[in-house]
DSSP file (Angstrom, degrees, kcal/mol; ACC not computed):
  #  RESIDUE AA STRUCTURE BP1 BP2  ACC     N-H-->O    O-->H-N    N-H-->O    O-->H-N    TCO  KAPPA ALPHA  PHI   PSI    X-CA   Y-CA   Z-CA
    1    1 A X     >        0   0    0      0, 0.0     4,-0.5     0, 0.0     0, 0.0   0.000 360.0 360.0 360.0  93.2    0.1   13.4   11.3
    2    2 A X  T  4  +     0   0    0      2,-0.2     3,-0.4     1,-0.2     4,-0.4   0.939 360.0  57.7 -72.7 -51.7    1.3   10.4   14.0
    3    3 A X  T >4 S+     0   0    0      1,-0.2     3,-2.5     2,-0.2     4,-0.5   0.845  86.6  67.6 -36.6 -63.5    3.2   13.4   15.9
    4    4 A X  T >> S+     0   0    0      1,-0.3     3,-1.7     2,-0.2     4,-0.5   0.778 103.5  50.2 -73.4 -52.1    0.3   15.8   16.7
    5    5 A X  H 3X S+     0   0    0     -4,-0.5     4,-0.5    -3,-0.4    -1,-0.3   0.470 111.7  43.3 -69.5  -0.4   -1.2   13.0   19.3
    6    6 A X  H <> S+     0   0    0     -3,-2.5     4,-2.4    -4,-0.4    -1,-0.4   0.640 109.4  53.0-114.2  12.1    1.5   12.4   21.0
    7    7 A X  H <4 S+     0   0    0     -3,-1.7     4,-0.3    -4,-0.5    -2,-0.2   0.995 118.9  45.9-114.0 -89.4    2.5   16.3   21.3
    8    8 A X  H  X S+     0   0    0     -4,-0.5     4,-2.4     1,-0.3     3,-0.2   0.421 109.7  48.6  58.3 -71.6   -1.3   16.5   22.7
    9    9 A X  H  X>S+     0   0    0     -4,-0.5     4,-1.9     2,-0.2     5,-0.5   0.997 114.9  50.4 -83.7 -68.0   -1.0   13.5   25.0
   10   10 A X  H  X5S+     0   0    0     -4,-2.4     4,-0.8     1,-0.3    -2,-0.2   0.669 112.5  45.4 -54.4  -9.5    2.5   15.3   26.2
   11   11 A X  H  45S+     0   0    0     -4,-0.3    -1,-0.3    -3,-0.2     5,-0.3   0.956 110.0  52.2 -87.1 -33.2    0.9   18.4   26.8
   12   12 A X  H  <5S+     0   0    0     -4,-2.4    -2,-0.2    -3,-0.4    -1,-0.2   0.410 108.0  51.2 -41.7 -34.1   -2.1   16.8   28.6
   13   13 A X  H  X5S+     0   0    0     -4,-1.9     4,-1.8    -5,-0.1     5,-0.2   0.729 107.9  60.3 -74.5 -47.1    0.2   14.9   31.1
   14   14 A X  H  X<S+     0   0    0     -4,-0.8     4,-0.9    -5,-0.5    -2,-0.2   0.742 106.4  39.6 -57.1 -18.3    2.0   18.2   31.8
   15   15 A X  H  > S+     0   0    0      2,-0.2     4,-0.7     3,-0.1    -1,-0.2   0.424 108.8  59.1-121.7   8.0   -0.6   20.0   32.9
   16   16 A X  H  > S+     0   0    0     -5,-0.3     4,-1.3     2,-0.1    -2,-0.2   0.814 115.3  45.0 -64.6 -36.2   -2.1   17.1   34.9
   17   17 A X  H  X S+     0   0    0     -4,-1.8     4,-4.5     2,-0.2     5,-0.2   0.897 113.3  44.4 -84.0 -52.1    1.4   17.3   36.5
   18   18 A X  H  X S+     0   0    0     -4,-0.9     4,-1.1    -5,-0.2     5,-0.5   0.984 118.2  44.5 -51.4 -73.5    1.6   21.1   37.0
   19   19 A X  H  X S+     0   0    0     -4,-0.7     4,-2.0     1,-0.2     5,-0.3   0.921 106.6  60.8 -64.7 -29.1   -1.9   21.3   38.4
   20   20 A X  H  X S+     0   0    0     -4,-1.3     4,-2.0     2,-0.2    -1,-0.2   0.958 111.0  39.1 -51.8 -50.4   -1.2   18.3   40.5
   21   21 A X  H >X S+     0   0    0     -4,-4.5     3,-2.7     1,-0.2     4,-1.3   0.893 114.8  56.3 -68.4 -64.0    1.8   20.3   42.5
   22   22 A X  H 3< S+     0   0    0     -4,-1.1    -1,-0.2     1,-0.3    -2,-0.2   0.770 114.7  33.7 -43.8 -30.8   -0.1   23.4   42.5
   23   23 A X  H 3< S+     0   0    0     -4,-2.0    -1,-0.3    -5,-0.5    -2,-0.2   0.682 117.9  50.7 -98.3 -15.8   -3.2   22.0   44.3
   24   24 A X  H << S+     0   0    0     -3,-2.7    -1,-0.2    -4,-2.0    -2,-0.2   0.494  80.3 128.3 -86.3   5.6   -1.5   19.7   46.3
   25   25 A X  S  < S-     0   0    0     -4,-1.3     3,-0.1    -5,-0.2    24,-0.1  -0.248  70.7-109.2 -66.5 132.2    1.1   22.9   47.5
   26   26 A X        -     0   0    0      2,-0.0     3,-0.1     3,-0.0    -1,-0.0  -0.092  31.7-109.8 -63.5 159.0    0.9   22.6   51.4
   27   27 A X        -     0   0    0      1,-0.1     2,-0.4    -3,-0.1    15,-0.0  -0.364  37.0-103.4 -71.7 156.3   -1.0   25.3   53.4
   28   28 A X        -     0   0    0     -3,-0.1     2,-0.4     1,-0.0    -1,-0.1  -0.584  26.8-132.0 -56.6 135.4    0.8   27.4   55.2
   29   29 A X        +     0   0    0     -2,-0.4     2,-0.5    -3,-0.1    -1,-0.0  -0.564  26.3 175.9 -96.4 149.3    0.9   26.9   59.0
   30   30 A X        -     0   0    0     -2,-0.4     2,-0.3     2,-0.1    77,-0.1  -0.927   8.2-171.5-148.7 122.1    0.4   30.1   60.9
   31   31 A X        +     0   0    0     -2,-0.5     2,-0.2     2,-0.0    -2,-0.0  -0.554  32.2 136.5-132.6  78.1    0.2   29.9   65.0
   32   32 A X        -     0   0    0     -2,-0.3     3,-0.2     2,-0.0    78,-0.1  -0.535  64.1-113.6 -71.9 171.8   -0.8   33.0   66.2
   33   33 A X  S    S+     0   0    0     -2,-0.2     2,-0.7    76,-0.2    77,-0.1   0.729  91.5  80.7 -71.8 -32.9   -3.1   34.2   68.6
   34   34 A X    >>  -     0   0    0      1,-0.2     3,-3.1    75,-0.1     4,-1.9  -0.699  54.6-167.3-117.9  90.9   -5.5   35.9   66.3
   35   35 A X  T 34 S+     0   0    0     -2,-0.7     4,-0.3     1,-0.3    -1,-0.2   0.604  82.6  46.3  -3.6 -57.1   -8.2   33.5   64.6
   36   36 A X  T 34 S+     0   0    0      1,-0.2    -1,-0.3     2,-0.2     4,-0.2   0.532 109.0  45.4-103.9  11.3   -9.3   36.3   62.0
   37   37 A X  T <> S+     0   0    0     -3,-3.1     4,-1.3     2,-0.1    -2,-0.3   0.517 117.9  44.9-107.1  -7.9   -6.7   37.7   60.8
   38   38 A X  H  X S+     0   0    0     -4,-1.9     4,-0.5     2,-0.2    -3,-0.2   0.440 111.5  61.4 -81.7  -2.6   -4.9   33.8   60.2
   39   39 A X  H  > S+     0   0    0     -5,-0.3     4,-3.3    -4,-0.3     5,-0.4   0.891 111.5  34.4 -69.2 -39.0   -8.5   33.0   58.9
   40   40 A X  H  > S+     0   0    0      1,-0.3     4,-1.4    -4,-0.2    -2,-0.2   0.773 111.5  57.6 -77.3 -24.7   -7.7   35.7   56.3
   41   41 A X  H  X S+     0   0    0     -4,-1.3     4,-3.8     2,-0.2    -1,-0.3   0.809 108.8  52.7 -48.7 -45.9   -4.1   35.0   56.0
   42   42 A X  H  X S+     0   0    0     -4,-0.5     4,-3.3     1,-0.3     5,-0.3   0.998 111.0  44.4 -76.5 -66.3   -5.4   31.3   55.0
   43   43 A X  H  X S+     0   0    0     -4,-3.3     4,-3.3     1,-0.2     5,-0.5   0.966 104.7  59.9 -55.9 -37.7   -7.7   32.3   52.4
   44   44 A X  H  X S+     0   0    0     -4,-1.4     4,-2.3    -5,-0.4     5,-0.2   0.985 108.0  39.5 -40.1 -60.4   -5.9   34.4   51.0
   45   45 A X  H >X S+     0   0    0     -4,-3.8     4,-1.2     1,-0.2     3,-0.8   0.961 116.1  60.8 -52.1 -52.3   -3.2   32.0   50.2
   46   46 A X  H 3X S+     0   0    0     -4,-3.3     4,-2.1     1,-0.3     3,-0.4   0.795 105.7  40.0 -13.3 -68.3   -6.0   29.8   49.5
   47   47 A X  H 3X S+     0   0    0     -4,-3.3     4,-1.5    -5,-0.3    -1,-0.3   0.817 120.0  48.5 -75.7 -25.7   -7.5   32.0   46.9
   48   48 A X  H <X S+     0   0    0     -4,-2.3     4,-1.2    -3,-0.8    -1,-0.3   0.867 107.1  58.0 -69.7 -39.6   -3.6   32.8   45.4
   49   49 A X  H  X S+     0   0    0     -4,-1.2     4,-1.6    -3,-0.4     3,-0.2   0.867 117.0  27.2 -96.3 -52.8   -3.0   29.2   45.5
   50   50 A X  H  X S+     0   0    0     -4,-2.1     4,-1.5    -5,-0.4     3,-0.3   0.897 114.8  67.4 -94.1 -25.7   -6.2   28.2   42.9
   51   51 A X  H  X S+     0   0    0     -4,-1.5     4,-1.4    -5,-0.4    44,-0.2   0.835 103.8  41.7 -55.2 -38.8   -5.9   31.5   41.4
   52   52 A X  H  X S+     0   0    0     -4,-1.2     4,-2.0    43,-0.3    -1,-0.3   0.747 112.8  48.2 -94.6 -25.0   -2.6   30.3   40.1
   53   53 A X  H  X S+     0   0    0     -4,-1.6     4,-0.6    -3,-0.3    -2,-0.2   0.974 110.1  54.9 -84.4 -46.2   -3.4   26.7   38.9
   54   54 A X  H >X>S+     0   0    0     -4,-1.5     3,-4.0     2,-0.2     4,-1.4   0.944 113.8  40.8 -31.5 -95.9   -6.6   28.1   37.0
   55   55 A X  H 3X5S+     0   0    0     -4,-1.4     4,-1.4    36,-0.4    37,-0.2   0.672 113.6  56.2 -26.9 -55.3   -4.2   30.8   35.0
   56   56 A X  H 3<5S+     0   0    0     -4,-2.0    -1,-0.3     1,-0.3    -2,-0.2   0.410 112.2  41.2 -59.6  -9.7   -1.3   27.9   34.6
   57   57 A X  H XX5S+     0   0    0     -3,-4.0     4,-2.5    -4,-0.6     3,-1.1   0.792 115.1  46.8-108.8 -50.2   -3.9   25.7   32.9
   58   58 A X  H 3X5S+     0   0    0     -4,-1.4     4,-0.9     1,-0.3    30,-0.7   0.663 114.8  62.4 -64.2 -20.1   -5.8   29.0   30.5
   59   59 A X  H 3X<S+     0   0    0     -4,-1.4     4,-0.6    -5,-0.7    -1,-0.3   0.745 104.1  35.0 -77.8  -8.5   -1.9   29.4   30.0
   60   60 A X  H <> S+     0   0    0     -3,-1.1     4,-2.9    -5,-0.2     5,-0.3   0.915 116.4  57.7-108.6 -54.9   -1.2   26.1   28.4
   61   61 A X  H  X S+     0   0    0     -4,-2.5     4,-3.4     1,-0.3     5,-0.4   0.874 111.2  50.9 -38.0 -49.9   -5.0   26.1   26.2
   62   62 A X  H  X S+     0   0    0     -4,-0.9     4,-3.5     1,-0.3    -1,-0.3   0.946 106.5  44.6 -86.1 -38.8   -3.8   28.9   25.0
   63   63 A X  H  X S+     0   0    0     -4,-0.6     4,-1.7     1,-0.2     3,-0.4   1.000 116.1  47.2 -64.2 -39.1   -0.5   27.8   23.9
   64   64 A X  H  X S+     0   0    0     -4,-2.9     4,-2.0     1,-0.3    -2,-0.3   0.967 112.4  53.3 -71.7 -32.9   -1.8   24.6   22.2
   65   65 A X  H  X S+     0   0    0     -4,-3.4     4,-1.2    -5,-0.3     5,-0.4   0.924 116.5  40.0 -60.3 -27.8   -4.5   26.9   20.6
   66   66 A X  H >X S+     0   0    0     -4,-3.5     3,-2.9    -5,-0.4     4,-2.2   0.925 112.9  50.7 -46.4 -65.8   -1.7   29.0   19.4
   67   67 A X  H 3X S+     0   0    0     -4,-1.7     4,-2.7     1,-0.5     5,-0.3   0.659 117.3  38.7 -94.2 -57.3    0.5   26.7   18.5
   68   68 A X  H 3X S+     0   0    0     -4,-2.0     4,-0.5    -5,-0.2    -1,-0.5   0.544 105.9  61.7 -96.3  27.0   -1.9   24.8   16.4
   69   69 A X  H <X>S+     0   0    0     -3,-2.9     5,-1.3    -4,-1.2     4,-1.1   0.811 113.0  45.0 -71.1 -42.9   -3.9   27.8   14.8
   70   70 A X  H  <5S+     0   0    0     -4,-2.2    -2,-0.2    -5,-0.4     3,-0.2   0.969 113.7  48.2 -64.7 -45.6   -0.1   28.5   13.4
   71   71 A X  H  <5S+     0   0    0     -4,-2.7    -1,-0.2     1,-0.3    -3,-0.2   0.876 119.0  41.1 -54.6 -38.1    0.4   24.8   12.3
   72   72 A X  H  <5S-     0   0    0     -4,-0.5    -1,-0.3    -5,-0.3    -2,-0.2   0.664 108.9-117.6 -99.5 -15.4   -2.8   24.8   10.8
   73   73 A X  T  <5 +     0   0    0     -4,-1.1     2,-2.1    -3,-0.2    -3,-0.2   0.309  67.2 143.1  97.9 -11.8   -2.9   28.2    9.1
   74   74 A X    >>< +     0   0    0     -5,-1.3     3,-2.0    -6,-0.3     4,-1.6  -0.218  22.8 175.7 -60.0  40.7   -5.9   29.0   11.4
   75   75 A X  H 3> S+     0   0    0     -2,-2.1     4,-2.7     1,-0.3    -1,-0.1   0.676  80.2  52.4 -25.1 -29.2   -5.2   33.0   12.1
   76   76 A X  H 3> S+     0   0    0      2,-0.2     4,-1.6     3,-0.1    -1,-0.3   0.868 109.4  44.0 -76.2 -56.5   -8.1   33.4   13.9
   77   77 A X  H X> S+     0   0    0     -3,-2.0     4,-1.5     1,-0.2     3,-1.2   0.990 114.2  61.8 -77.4 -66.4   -7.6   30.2   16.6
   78   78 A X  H 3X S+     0   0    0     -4,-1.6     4,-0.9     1,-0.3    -2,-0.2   0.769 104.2  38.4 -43.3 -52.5   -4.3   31.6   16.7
   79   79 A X  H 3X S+     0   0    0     -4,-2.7     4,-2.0    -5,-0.2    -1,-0.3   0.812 106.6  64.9 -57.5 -31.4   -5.1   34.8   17.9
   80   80 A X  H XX S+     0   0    0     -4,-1.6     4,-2.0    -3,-1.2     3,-1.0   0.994 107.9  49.0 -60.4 -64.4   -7.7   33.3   20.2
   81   81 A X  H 3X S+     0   0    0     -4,-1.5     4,-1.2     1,-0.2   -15,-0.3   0.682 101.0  57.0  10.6 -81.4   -4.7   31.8   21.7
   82   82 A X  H 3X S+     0   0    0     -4,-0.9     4,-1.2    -5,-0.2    -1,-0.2   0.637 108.7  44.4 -67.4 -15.1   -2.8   34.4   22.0
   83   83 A X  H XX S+     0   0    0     -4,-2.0     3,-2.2    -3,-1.0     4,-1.2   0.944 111.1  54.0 -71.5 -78.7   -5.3   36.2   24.1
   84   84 A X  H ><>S+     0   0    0     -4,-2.0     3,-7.4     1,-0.3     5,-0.5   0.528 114.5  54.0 -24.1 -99.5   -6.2   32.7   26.6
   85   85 A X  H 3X5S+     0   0    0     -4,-1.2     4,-1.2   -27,-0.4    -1,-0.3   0.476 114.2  33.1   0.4 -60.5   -2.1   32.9   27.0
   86   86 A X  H <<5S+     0   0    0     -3,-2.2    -1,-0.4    -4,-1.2     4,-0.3   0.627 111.1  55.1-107.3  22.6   -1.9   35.9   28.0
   87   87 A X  T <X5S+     0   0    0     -3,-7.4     4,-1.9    -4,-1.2    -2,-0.2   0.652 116.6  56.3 -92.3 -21.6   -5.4   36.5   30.3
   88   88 A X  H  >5S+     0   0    0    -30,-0.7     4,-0.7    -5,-0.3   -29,-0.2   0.730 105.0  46.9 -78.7   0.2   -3.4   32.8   32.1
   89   89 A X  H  X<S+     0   0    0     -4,-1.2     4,-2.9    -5,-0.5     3,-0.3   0.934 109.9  51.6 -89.8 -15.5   -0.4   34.5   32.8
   90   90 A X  H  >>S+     0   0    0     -4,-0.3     4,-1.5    -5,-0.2     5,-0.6   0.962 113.3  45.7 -63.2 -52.3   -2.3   37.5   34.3
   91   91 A X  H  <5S+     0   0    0     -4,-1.9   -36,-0.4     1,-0.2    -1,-0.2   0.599 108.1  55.6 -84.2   6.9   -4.2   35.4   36.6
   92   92 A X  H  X5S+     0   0    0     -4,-0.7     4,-1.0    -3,-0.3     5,-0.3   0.798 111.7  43.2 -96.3 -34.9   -1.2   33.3   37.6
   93   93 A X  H  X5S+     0   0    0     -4,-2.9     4,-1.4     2,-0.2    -2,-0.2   0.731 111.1  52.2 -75.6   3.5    0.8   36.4   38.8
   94   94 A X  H  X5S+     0   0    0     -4,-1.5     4,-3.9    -5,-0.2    -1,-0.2   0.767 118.4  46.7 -86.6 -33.1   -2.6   38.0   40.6
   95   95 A X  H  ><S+     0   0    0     -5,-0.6     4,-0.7     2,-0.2   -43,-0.3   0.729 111.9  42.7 -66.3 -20.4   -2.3   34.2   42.1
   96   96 A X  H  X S+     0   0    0     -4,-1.0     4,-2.1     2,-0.2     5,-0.5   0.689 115.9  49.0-118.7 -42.1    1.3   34.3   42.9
   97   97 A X  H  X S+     0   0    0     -4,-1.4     4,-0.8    -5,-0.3    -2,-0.2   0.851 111.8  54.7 -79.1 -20.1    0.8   38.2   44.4
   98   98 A X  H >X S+     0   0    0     -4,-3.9     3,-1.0     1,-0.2     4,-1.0   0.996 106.0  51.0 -52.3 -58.9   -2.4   36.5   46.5
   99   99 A X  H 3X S+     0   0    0     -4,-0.7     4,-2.4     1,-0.3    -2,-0.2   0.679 111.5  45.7 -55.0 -50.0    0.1   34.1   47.8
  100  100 A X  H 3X S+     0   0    0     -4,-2.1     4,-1.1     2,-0.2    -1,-0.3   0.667 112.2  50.2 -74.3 -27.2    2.3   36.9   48.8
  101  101 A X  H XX S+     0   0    0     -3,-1.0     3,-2.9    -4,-0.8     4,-0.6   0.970 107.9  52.8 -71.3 -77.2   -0.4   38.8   50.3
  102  102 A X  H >X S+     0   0    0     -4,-1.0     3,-1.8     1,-0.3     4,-1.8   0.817 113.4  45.4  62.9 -95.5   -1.5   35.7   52.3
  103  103 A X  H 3< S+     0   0    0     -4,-2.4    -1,-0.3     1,-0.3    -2,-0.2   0.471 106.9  58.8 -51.1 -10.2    2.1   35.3   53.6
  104  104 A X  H <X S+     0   0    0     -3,-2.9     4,-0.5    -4,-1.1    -2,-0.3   0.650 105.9  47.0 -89.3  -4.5    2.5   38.9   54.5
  105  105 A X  H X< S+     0   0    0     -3,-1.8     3,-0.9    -4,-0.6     4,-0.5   0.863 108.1  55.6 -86.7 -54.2   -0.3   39.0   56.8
  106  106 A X  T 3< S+     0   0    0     -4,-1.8    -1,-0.2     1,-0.2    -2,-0.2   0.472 108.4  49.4 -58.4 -20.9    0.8   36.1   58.2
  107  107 A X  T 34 S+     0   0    0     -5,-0.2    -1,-0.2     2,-0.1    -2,-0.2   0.577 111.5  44.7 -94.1 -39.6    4.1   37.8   58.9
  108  108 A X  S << S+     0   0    0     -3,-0.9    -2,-0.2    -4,-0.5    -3,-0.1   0.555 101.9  66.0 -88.4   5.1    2.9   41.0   60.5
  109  109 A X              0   0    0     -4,-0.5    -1,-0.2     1,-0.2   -76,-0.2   0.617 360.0 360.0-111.9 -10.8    0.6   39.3   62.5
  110  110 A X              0   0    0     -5,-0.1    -1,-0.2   -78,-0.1    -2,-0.1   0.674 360.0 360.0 -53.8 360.0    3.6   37.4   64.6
């Protein structure tokens, strides 16, 4: 199989790429007056922010575990798979609702 390494290698560049924008995504600037509630604003996003690249990454193992549990006949790895998949998509939207949390604090607090 000459395919399966480069289907590997593409996926493996994709989520170099993907996790590169997510961890480089710029902070949010917040210039208020009050120090601890834009400390909390900041972690928050913070934690939203890695919350989401983590899941986006347990999302892609999982698909290439699917993907070749099915290829391979492998039920088992498949299912294993399907699970990783969908425990990263859970933790990219708790990551995407930090984010929003983050930015609503940051919002009330003008």
């Amino acid at each position: 199989m000459r395919v399966f390494p480069w289907i590997v290698a593409g996926i493996g560049i994709g989520l170099g790429a993907t996790l590169l924008l997510l961890l480089n995504e710029p902070e949010a600037e917040y210039a208020t007056g009050y120090d601890g509630v834009e400390d909390a604003a900041r972690k928050t996003f913070r934690w939203g922010t890695k919350s989401r690249a983590k899941g986006t990454a347990e999302s892609v193992v999982g698909a290439v575990k699917e993907g070749v549990g099915r290829i391979t006949g492998n039920e088992q790895l498949a299912g294993e798979g399907s699970v990783e998949r969908a425990a990263g998509d859970v933790k990219d939207a708790a990551g995407t609702a930090g984010q929003a949390v983050g930015q609503t604090i940051h919002d009330l607090n003008r």
